[in-house]
N, C-alpha and C positions, 0 to 999 in steps of 0.2 A: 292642361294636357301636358304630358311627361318632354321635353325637350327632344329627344332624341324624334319621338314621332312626329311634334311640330316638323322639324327638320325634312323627315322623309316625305311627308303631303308637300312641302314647299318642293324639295327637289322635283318630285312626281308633276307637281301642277310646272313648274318650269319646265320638265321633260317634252309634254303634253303640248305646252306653247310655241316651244322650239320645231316639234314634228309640225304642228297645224302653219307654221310660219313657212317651212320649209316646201309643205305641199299647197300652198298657197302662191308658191314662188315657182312651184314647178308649172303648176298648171296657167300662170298668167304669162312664163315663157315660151309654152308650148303653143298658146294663142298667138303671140304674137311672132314666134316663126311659120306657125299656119298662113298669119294674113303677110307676110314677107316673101312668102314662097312664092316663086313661080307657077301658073296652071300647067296643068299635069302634062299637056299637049305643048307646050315652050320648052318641059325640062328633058335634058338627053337619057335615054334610057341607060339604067346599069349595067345592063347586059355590053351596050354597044359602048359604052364610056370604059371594058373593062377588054374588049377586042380591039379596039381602037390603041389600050397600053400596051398589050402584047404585039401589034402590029410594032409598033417603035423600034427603028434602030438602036443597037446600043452604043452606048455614049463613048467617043474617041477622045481622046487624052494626045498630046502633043510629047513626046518622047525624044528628050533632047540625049542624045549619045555620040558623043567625038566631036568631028567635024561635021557629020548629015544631020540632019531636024526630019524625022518620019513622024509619021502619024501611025499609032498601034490602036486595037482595041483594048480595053482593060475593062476588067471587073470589078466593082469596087469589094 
């Protein structure tokens, strides 16, 4: 067989090896964050995980100026 096409079936079967490696690696980590998870009734909802950050105050920064030390809000 002519060199050039050896070459291509090798690259291609290496292609091939690397995708079935890699979804082979997907799927044994998706298992095992399956059985790591918390059930469904322990974990907090994302609705209330996502009101709960907008409730938050915003973060104060210590604003040294002159002689006084105040506390201001800043934004980063």
């Amino acid at each position: 067989m002519h060199p050039d096409i050896l070459r291509q079936l090798a690259a291609d079967h290496i292609r091939e090896l690397v995708t079935e490696a890699g979804e082979t690696r997907r799927a044994r980590d998706a298992r095992r964050a399956r059985r790591h998870r918390p059930p469904a009734h322990l974990r907090p909802s994302t609705r209330l995980y996502a009101q709960q950050r907008e409730s938050r105050p915003e973060p104060r920064t210590l604003v040294r100026s002159g002689a006084d030390d105040r506390v201001e809000s800043c934004r980063p």
